[in-house]
RODRENZA-290330 format. One record per residue: residue number from 1; residue in three letters; x, y, z of N, C-alpha, C in turn. Coordinates in nm, 2 decimals. Layout:
N
NUM|ALA|X|Y|Z|X|Y|Z|X|Y|Z .
...
***
This chain:
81
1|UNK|4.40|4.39|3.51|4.32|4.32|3.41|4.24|4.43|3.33 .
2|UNK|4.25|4.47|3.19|4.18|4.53|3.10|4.04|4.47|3.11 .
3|UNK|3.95|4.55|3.06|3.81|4.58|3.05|3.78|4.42|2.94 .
4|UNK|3.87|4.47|2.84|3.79|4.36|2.78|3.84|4.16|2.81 .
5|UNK|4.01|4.19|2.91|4.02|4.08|2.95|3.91|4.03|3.06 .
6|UNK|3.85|4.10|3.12|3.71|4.09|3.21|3.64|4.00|3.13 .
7|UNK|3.59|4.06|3.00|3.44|4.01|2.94|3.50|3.88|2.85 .
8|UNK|3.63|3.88|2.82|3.67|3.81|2.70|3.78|3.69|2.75 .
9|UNK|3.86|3.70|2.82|3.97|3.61|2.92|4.08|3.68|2.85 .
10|UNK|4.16|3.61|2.87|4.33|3.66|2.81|4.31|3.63|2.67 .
11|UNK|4.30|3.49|2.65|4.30|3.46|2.49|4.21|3.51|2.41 .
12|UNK|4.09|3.52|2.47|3.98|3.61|2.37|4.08|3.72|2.34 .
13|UNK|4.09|3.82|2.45|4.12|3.93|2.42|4.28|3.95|2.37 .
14|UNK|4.42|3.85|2.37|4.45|3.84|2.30|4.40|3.83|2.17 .
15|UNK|4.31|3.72|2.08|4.27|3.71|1.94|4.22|3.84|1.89 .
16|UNK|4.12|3.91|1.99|4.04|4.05|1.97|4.15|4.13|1.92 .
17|UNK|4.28|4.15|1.95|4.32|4.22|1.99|4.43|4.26|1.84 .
18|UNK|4.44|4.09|1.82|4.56|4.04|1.69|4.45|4.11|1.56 .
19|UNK|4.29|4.06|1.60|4.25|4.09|1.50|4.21|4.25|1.45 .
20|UNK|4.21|4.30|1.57|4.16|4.46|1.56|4.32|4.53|1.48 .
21|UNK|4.42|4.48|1.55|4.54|4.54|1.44|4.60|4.50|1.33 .
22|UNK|4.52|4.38|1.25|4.58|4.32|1.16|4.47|4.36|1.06 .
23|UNK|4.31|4.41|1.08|4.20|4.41|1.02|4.16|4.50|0.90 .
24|UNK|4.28|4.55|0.86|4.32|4.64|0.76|4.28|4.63|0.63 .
25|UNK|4.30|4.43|0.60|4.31|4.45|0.44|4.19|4.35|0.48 .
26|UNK|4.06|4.34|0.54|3.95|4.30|0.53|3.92|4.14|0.63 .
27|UNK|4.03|4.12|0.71|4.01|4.00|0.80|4.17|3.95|0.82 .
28|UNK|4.16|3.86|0.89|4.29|3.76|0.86|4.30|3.60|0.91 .
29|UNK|4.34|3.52|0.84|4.27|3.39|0.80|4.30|3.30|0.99 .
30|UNK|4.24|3.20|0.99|4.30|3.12|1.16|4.46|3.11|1.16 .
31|UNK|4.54|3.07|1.01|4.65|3.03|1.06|4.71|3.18|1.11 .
32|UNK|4.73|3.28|1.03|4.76|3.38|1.10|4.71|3.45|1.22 .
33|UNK|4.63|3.39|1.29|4.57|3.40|1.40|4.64|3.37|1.55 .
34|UNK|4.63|3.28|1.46|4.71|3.17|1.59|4.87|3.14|1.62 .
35|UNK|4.95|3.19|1.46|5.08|3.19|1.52|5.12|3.35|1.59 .
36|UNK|4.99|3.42|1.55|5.05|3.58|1.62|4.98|3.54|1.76 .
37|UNK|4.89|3.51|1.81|4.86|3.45|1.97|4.97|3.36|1.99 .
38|UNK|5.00|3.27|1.96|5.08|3.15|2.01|5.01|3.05|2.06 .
39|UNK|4.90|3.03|1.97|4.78|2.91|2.03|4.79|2.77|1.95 .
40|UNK|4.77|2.65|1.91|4.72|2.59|1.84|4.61|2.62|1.83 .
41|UNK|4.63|2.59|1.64|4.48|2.60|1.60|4.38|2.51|1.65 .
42|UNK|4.37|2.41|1.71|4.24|2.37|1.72|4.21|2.44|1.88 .
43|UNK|4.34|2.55|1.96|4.23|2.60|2.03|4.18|2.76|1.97 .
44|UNK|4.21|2.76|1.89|4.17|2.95|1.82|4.04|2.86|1.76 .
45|UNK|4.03|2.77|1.72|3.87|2.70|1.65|3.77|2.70|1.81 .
46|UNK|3.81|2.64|1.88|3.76|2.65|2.02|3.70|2.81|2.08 .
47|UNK|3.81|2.91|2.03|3.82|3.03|2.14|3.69|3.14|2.01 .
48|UNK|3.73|3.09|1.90|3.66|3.16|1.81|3.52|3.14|1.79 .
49|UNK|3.47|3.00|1.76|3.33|2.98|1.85|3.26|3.06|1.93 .
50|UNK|3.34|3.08|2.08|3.28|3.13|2.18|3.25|3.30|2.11 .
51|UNK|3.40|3.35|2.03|3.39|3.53|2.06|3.25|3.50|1.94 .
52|UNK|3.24|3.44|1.83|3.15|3.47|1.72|3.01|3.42|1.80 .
53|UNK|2.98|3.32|1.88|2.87|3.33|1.94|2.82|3.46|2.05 .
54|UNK|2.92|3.52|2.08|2.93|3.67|2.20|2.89|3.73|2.08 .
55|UNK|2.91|3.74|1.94|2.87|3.91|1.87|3.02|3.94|1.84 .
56|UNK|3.18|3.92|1.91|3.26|3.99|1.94|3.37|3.98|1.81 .
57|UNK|3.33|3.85|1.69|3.39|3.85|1.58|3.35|3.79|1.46 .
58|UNK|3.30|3.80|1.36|3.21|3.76|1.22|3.38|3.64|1.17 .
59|UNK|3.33|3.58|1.11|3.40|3.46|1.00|3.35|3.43|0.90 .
60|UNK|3.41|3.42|0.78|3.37|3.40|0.66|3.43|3.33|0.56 .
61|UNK|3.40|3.24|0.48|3.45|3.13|0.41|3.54|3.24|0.29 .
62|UNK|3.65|3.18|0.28|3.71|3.28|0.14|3.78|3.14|0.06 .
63|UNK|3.73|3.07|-0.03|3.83|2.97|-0.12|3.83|2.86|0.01 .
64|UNK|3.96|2.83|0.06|3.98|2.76|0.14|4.03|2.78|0.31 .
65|UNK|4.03|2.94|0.31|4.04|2.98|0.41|3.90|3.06|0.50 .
66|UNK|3.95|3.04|0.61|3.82|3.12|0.70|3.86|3.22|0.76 .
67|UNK|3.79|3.39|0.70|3.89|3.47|0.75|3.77|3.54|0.85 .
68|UNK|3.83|3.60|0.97|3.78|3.68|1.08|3.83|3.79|1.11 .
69|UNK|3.67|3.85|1.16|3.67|3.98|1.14|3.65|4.03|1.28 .
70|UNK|3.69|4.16|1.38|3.63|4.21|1.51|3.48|4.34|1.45 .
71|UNK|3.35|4.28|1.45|3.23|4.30|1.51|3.26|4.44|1.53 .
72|UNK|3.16|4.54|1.53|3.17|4.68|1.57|3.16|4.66|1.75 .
73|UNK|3.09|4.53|1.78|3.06|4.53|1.95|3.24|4.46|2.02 .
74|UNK|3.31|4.42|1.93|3.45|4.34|1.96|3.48|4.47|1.99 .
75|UNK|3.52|4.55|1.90|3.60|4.66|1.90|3.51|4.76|2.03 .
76|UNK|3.39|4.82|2.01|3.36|4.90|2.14|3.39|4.82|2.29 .
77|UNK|3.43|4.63|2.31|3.49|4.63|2.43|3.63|4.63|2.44 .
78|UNK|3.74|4.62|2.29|3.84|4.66|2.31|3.87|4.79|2.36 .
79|UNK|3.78|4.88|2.34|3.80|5.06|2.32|3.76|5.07|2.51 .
80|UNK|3.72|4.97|2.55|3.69|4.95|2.65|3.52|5.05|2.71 .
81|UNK|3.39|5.05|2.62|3.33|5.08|2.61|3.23|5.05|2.71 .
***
């Protein structure tokens, strides 16, 4: 078990993980979230709650989508910090 599956479970740290390599062009929206985890969305709404109440990922309204971001403190427990 990785450092950040410790602090975050599998699926946190899967989502951490989708979002830290996809975070390129400034976030990426739930549905792309959740078909690169292989979750339904209403549990990435569930799982993302928890990491944005930890500090571990920011969300932000864009038009009609809600795009998320990994937190400088997401990324120092991916980096395993």
């Amino acid at each position: 078990m990785d450092s950040h599956e410790f602090y975050a479970g599998r699926t946190r740290a899967a989502i951490l993980q989708a979002l830290a390599s996809r975070d390129s062009c400034g976030g990426c929206t739930s549905t792309d979230i959740a078909r690169v985890v292989g979750i339904a969305q209403s549990s990435l709404t569930y799982q993302m709650s928890a990491l944005r109440d930890g500090g571990l990922v920011s969300s932000r309204r864009c038009g009609k989508y809600v795009v998320h971001a990994v937190t400088p403190l997401g990324l120092r427990i991916l980096d395993g910090a």
